[in-house]
Each structure stands twice: as structure tokens, then as C-alpha cells.
N, C-alpha and C positions, 0 to 999 in steps of 0.2 A: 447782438448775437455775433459772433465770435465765425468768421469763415474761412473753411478749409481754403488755404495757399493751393492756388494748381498750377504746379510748372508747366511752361509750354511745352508740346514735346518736342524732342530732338528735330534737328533740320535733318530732312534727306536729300540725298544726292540723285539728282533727275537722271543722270546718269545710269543708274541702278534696274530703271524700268525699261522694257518691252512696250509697243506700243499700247496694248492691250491694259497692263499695269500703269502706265501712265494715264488712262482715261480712265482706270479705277483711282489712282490719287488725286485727280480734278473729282470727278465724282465724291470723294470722298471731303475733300474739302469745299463744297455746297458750290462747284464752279459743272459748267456742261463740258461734256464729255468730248466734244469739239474742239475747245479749248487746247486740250491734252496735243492736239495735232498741230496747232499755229503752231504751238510752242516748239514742238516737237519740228518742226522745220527748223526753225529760228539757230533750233541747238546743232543740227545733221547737214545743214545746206547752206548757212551762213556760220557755223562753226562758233556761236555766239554765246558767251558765257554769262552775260549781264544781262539782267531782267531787265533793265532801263533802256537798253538799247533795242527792246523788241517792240519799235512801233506801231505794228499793228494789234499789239495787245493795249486794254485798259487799263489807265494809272492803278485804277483801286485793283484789278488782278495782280500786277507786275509788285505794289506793296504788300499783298498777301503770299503772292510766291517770293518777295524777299525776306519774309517771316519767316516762311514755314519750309523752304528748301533751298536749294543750291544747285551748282553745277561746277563740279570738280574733276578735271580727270589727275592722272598721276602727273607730279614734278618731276620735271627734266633734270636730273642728276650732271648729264652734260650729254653729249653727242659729236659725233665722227662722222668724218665723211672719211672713206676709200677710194682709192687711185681708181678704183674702175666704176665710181658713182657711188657704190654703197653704201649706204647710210644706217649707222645705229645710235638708238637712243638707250640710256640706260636713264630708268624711270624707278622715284621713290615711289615707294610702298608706306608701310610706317614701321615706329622704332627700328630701324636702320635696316631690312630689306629694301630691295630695288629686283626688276627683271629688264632682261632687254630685248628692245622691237629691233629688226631691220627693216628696211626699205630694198628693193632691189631692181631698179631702172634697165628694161629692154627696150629694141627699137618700137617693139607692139605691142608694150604693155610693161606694167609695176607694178610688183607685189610684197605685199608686207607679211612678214613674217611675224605673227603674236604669242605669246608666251600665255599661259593658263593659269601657272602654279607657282611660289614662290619657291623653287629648285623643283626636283623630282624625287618621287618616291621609289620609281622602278627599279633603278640601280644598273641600266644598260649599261655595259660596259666597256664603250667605246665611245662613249658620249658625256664631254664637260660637264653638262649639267650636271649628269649625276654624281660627278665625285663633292658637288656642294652639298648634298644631303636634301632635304625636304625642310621646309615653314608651315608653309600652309598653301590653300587654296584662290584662288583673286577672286575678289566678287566683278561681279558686273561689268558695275563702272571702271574696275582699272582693267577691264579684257577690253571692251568698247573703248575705252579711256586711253588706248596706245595708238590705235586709230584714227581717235581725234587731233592726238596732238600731233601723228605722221601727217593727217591729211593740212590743219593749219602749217606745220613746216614747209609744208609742201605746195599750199596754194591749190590743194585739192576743191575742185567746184560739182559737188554731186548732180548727176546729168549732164556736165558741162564741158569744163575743162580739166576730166579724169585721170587725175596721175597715178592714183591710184585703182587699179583691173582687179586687184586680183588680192586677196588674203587665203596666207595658211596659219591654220591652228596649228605649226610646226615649232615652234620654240619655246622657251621651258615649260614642264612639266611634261602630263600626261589629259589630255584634254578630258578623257572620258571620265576621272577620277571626279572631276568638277564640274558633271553633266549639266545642273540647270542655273549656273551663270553660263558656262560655254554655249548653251544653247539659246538663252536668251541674248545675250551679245553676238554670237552668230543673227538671230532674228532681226537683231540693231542695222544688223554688215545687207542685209536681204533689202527689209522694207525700205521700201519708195520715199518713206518718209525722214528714212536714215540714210543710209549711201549708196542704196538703191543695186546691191551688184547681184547678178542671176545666178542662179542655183549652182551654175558650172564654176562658178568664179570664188567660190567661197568653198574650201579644201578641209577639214578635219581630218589632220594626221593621228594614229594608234597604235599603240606598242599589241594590241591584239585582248583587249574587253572583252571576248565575245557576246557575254549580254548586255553589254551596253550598245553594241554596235546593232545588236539589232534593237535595239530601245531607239537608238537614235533612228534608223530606217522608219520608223512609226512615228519620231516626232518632229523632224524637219529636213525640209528638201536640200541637201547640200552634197558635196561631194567628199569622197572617201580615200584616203591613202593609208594604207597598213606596212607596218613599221616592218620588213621579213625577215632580209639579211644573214638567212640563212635557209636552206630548203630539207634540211633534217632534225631532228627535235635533239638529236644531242648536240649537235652545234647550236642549234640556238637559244637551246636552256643554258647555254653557258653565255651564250651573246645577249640573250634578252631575257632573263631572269622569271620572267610572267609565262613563257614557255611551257613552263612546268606544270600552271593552272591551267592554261587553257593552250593544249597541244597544237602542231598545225594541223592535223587532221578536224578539230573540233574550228579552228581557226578559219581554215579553206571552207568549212559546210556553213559558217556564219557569212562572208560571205556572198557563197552562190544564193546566201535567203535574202541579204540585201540586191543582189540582180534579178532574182525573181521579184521583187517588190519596186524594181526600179529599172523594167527592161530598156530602157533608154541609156542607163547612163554605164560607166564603168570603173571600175578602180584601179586605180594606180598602186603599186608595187613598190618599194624602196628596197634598196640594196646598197648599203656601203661596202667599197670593195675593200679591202683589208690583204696585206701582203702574207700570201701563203698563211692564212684563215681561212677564206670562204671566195678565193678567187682561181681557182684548179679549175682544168675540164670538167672532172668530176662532179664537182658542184655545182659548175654550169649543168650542167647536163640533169642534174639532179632539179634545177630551177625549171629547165625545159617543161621535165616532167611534170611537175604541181602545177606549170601553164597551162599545161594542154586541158585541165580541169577548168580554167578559166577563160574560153573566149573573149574577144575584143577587149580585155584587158593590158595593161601597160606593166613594163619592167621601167622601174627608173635606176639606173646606176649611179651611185655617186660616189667620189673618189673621197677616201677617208681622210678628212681633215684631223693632222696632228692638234694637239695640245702639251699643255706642260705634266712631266710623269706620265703619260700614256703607254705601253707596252704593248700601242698598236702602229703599222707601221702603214703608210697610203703604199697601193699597187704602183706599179710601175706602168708608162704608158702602153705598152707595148702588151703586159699583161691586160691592161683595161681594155684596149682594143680586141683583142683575143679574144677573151671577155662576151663581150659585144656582138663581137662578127657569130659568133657559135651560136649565141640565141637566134639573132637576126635567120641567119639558116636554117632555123629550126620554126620560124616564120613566128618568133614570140615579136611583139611589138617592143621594141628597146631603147630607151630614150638615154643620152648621157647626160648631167647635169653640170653646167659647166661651172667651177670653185671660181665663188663671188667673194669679198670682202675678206678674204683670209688675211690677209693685212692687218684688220683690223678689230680679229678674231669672231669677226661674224659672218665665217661659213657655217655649213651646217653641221648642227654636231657640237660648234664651239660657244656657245650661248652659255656664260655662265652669271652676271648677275652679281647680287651680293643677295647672301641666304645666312638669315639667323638657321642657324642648324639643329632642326629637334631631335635627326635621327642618327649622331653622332659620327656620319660616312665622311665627313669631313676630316674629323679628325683622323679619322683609319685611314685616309687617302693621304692626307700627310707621314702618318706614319711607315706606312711604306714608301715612302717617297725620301722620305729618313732615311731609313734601312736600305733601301738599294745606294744612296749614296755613298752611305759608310762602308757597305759593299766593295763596291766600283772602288772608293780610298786606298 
């Protein structure tokens, strides 16, 4: 009798799972559910790629998880260091995408900045990424997966000896676009069994979702930073393009529901200053205002980091300070952010990557980049 051929199936990337999911794929392949958590050390706290080297596991488990999965994060395309520590990696993807992590070393503390999405979709417009256009979304393993290979560069030891404090979901893309790998890789960034960091320590930045921001309040404890950079809806439907869906009135009431759901914690504010855009009294004062709606919350200013073809120009110090002092007096809580890695075009804002291009801003971004030349000729 004549029998059906069964291919195996495909290997998965351990990487891909949540802890949760990980002890449904032990389950699933007729191992205990306990299992799923050796391992799960093995990968987060020894930073361990090879089933063979995970001693405490059984031969006959270690040649069945060399069957049937893997553990892969993204290849190092190459990496940098900055004159003032910062470190960036630019990490493949496949068929010739790549995004890029930074690193960024304080005396009390190190955080990594991770990227979501292969470029952005948003179309900010004062922000490198988005002159690459948009690919696609990261699964999983390459959001976790930038992590991994920051925290091995770096001799990161979870519990231990933490060079790693601190991640933001601040570089490319739009995290909320890619809700439930971002949030499962965030759960990766959380659990005890992964790198163990506390709720305060783990940042999702957003150009302004509204319903995902509260989707996210209902589905993991982490902390919130909204993209503003402008405190009136016609400046910032021209500065953040999403504006226009979801206004900052609707913006500001999503959320005080995240503070009501989270009366402990707070959110932080972003503002890149931009010269004679959105850095006047006026505008201060108009930022005041939207505060006074939001107690014990933070303004972070950041000084707008150029790039190539930009037609935005950074404030001047004297205006940033201005700036500054006017909130402070107005008793908003005002933090300055000080330009890390620009050297090496990874401050913030400058995060470009290499992006197969599906949504043609690429090319458009060149083209006027053309045109003003020939211009200027």
C-alpha cells in the first residue's frame, strides 16, 4: 500500500513566542509545559542560541527542538559606535530590508531604542524614516530580536549585570500599527523569564492611535509616550499627518482614559522644537494649555535633529531654552533631551534603515530633493 509522503513542518523561530505561546508549542509537541521555561531562560538570561549548549535540558528534547525549531534573531548588517558611546546596529530583515536599534549609555542607566516596522507608514514630516516609505511590519522575533543581539553586544546579564534599563518602542515605524507582535515582544522585554524590566522601564512611543492606545491600556502594563509636537490641530495635521483621523481633542480624552486606568503612572509628551514652526511663545503657551488637562504628566523637548533634504531646520539654543523656561513657569513638568549619536545619524528622528519601498514616498522624496536642486542651480 502506497503512503501519503508527510513533510515535516517548517521550523519556528522560538523567538516568535510569548511565554505563554511557548508552553503551548512544548505542549504541542507532546513535551510539559515546564519545559517551555528552562528553555525560555536558556534563550533570555544566557542569551543562548544552540539547543546543545542547554545543559539542563534532555538529549532526546534538545534533538527534537533541533527538528522542529530554531532561534534566530536578525543579522548584524554592521554597527557603529559614537563619540559619545552610542551605539547603532543596522539589522537584516529579508530580501534586502534592514531597520536600525540604538543603544544609548547614561551614568544610571541604558536604553535601547527599537524599531517596529520596516520604514513608516505615517508620513511625519520631519522624520527620516518616513521619507523611506513603508515594507511591512516585524514579527516578533526581529522586535525581541534587536534586543537580543543589543543585550549579547553588550554583555547584558538579566538580574545581573544590566546594561541594559530601559527600552523604547521609539524607532522606525509606528508601534501601534503592529499591535500584537509589539506587544508580545514588549511581554518578552517584561517577563522574569526574559529580561525581566518593570513596567516603568519599557516606553511605547505613538504618533496618536487613539484606539489602540486604549486597547493597549487593557492589554499590558507598560508605559506610554505620544508623539504631540504641536498643541493645535492645524499645525499638527501638517506635522503628523494621523492628526487629521484622530484630532488632539479626541487624542488628549484617549489619554486621560489611559490615567484613569492607570492612576499611578503618567505619560510623557514629545515635542521636537523646529525653528520658527512650533517653537514661539505662542505655541508654548498654547502647549501650557493642553497641560493643564493633564496633571503629573511630562513635556519632553527635543531638539530637531537634521537630515539629508529636510526643509526643517533645529531651534536655536537660546530659543530652546526660552522654550523651556516658559513651561517650567507655568509649572508643566519639562524635561530637555540631550542629541545623542547624531554623528552617527542616530538621534532621534534620524532612524532610517534600508526599506524595500511599497508606498512609493521614497521615490517622491527624491524627487523633490531633485527639483529643489535644480532650483538652488
Amino acid at each position: 500500500m502506497n503512503q501519503a509522503v508527510v513533510n515535516p513542518p517548517e521550523k519556528v523561530n522560538l523567538l516568535d513566542f510569548d511565554r505563554q505561546g511557548l508552553r503551548d508549542f512544548f505542549t504541542q509537541i507532546g513535551e510539559k509545559p515546564y519545559r517551555a521555561e528552562q528553555v525560555m531562560k536558556w534563550i533570555y538570561h544566557h542569551l543562548e542560541d544552540n539547543f546543545e549548549n542547554m545543559t539542563d535540558v534532555g538529549k532526546a528534547l534538545r534533538a527534537k527542538l533541533e527538528a522542529s525549531c530554531y532561534i534566530a534573531p536578525p543579522k548584524t548588517m554592521f554597527d557603529k559606535a559614537a563619540a559619545d558611546g552610542t551605539h547603532k546596529w543596522l539589522l537584516g530583515m529579508d530580501g534586502g530590508n534592514a531597520v536600525e536599534a540604538v543603544y544609548i549609555p547614561e551614568p544610571t542607566r541604558g536604553t535601547l531604542c527599537v524599531s517596529s516596522q520596516v520604514g513608516c507608514g505615517l508620513n511625519c514630516q520631519f522624520c527620516s524614516t518616513a521619507t523611506q516609505g513603508f515594507n511591512r511590519n516585524l514579527a516578533t522575533s526581529e522586535i525581541i530580536g534587536q534586543m537580543w543581539v543589543a543585550a549579547k553586544y553588550l554583555g547584558n546579564v538579566t538580574h545581573q549585570n544590566r546594561r541594559i534599563t530601559n527600552v523604547v518602542m521609539m524607532g522606525m515605524g509606528e508601534p501601534l500599527l503592529n499591535f500584537d507582535n509589539v506587544t508580545k515582544a514588549m511581554s518578552l522585554m517584561r517577563d522574569d523569564l526574559g529580561f525581566g524590566l518593570a513596567s516603568k522601564r519599557v516606553t511605547l512611543s505613538t504618533a496618536g492611535l487613539v484606539p489602540m492606545i486604549d486597547k493597549l491600556s487593557e492589554t499590558i502594563d507598560v508605559s506610554l509616550a505620544v508623539s504631540l509636537h504641536a498643541a493645535n490641530d492645524e499645525l499638527r495635521t501638517e506635522l503628523v499627518p494621523l492628526n487629521k483621523r484622530y484630532p488632539i481633542a479626541e487624542l488628549m480624552a484617549s489619554c486621560q482614559r489611559w490615567l484613569a486606568r492607570k492612576p499611578r503612572t503618567s505619560i510623557t509628551f514629545e515635542y521636537t522644537l523646529m525653528k520658527g514652526v512650533n517653537d514661539q511663545p505662542e505655541h508654548a503657551r498654547q502647549l501650557i494649555k493642553l497641560m493643564r488637562r493633564m496633571p503629573n504628566c511630562k513635556v519632553n523637548l527635543i531638539p530637531f535633529n537634521p537630515f539629508p533634504g529636510t526643509r526643517f531646520e533645529r531651534s536655536d539654543a537660546d530659543t530652546i531654552r526660552a522654550f523651556q523656561t516658559q513651561l517650567l513657569n507655568a509649572n508643566v513638568l519639562t524635561m530637555l533631551r540631550r542629541t545623542r549619536g547624531d554623528d552617527i545619524d542616530a538621534a532621534c528622528g534620524q532612524l532610517k534603515g534600508q526599506v524595500l519601498d511599497r508606498t512609493r514616498r521614497q521615490a517622491e522624496f527624491r524627487k523633490r530633493l531633485d527639483e529643489g536642486a535644480s532650483h538652488a542651480a
